[in-house]
C-alpha positions as CSV (number, residue, x, y, z in Angstrom):
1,X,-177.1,-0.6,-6.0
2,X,-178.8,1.6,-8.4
3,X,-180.4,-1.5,-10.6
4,X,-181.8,-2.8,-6.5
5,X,-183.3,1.4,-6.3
6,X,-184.9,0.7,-9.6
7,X,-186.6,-2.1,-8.6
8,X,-187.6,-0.9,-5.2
9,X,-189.0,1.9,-7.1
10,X,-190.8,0.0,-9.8
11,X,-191.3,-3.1,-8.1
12,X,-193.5,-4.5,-10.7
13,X,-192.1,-3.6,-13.9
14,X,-190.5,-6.9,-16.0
15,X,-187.8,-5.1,-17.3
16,X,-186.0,-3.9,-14.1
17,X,-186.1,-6.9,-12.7
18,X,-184.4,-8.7,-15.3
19,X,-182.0,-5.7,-15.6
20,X,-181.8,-6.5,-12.3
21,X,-181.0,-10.0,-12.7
22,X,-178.6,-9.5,-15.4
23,X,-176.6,-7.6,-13.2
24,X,-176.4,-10.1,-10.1
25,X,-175.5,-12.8,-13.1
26,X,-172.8,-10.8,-14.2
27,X,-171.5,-10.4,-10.1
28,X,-171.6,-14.5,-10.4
29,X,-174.4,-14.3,-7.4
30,X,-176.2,-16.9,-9.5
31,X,-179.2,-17.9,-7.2
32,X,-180.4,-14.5,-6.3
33,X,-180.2,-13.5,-10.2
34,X,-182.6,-17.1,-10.6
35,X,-184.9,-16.2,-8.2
36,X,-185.2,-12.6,-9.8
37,X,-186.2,-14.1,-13.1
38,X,-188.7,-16.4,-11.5
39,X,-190.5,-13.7,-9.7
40,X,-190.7,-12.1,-14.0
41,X,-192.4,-15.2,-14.8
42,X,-194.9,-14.8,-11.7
43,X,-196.2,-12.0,-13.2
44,X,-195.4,-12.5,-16.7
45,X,-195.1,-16.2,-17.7
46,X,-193.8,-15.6,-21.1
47,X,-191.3,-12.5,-20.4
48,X,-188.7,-13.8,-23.4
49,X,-185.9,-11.9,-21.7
50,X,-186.3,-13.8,-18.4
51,X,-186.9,-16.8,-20.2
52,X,-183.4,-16.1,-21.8
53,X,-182.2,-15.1,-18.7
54,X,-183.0,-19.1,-16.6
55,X,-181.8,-20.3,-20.1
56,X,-178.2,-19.2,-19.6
57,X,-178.3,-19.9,-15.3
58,X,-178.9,-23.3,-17.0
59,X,-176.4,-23.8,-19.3
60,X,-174.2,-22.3,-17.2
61,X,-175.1,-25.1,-14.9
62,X,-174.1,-27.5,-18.1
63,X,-178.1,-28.4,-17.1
64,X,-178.7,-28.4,-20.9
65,X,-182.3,-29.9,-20.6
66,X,-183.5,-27.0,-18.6
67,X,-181.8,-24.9,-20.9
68,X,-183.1,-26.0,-24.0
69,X,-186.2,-25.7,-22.2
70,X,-186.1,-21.8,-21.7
71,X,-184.7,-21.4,-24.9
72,X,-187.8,-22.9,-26.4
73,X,-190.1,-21.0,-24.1
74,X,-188.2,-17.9,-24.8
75,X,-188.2,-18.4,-28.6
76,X,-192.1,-19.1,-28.7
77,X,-192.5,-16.0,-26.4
78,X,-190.4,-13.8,-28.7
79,X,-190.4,-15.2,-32.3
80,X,-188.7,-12.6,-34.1
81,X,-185.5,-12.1,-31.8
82,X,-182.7,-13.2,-33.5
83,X,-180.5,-13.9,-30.4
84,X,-183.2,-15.9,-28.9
85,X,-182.6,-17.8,-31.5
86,X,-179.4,-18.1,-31.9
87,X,-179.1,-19.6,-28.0
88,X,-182.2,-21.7,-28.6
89,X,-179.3,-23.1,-31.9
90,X,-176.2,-23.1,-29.8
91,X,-177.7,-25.1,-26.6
92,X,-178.8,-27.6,-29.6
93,X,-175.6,-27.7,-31.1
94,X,-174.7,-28.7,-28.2
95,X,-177.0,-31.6,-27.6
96,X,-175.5,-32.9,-30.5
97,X,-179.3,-31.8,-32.6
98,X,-177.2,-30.3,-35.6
99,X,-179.7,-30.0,-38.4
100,X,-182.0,-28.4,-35.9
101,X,-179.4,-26.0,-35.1
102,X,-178.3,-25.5,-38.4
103,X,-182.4,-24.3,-39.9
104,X,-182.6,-22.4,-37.0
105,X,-179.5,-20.2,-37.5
106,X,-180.3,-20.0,-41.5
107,X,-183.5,-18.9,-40.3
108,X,-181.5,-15.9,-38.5
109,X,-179.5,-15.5,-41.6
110,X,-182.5,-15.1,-43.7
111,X,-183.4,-12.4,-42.3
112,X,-180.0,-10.7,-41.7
113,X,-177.6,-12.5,-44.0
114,X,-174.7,-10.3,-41.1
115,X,-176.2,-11.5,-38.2
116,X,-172.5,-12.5,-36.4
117,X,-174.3,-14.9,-34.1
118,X,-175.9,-16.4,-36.5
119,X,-172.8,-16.8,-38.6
120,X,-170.8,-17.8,-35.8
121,X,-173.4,-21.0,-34.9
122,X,-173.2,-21.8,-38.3
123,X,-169.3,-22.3,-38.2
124,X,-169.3,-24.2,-35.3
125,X,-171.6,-25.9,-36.6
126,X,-169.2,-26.7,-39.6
127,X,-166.6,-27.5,-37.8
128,X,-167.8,-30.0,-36.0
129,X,-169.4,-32.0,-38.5
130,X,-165.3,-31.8,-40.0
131,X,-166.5,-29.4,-42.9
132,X,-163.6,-26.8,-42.6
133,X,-163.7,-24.8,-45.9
134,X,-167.4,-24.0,-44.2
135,X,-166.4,-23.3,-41.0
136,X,-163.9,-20.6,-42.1
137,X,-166.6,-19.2,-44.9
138,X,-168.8,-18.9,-41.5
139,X,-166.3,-17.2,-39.5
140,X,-164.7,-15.5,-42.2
141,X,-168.1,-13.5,-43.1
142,X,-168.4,-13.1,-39.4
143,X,-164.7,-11.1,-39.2
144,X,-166.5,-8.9,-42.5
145,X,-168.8,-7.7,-39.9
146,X,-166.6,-7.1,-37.0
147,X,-163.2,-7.5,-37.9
148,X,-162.0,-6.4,-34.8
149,X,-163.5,-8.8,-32.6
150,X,-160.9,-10.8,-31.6
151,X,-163.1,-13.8,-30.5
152,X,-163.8,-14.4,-34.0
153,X,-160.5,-14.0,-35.5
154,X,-158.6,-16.7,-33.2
155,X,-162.0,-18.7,-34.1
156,X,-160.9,-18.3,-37.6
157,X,-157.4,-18.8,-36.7
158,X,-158.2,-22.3,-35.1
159,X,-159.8,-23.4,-38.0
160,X,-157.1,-22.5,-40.2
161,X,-154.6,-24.0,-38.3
162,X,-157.4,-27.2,-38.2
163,X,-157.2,-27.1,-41.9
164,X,-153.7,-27.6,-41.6
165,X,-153.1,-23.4,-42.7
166,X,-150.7,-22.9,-40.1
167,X,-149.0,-20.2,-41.7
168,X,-152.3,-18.3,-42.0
169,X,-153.2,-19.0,-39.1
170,X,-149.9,-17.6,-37.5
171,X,-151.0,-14.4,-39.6
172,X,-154.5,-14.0,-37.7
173,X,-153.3,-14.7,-34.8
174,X,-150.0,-12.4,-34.6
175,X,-152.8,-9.6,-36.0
176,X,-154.8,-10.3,-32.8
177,X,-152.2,-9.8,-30.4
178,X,-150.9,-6.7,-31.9
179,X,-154.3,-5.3,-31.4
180,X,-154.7,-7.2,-28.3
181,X,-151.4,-7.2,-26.6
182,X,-152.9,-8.2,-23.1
């Protein structure tokens, strides 16, 4: 309600509208937050964030061509965001386009060597090419950052228990549900 007053009151501003459009994304009313970031790229044909924005309707959609698509958009619009390209990476890891992935994300880490996304792309990345002690490096320096993200730790924990650790990987994951007993 109050992010529909905001843009009734600032109709043309980019940036409610895509608050706007995060919002009804996050209700699951999918088609009206589309058509919210289209009417950004009426006005503004290379807003990053609701180029990002069509970019996760679309992989949402498992429509990983139009995703890529926005992700590439969004990554030209907006260079320097290191989200932007960290899904630009993960929609690539997922077409299977590892090494592009991979330079992309060291790109991120270049710049912030504690960037968790970044770190996190780079242990999937890992782990699916089968290189585990990498995988858990990547993961492990992601739990440095936010060791309380549980996410990360029963990422850690799977590839642990991947790498045959199964002990250790009882360990993380007993730790996690003591913090997280729901």
């Amino acid at each position: 309600t109050h992010f529909e007053a905001a843009v009734s009151a600032d109709p043309a501003n980019p940036w409610v509208r895509c608050d706007a459009a995060n919002m009804l994304r996050e209700l699951a009313r999918y088609e009206e937050a589309e058509a919210m970031f289209k009417t950004v790229l009426d006005g503004h044909p290379e807003h990053g964030a609701a180029l990002t924005g069509l970019g996760h309707l679309a992989r949402r959609r498992r429509d990983r061509a139009g995703a890529l698509g926005y992700f590439e958009a969004a990554a030209k619009a907006d260079p320097r965001n290191p989200w932007v390209r960290c899904d630009l990476a993960n929609i690539l890891r997922e077409l299977s386009r590892f090494g592009d992935a991979e330079t992309m994300l060291k790109s991120v880490i270049a710049d912030d060597k504690q960037h968790v996304g970044a770190l996190t792309g780079l242990g999937h990345i890992a782990r699916q090419r089968g290189d585990l002690d990498d995988a858990l490096g990547y993961f492990e320096a992601a739990v440095k950052v936010e060791p309380q993200n549980p996410d990360l730790n029963c990422e850690r924990a799977s590839v642990l228990r991947e790498a045959a650790r199964l002990d250790d990987a009882e360990h993380v994951l007993k730790a996690v549900i003591e913090t997280y007993p729901n």
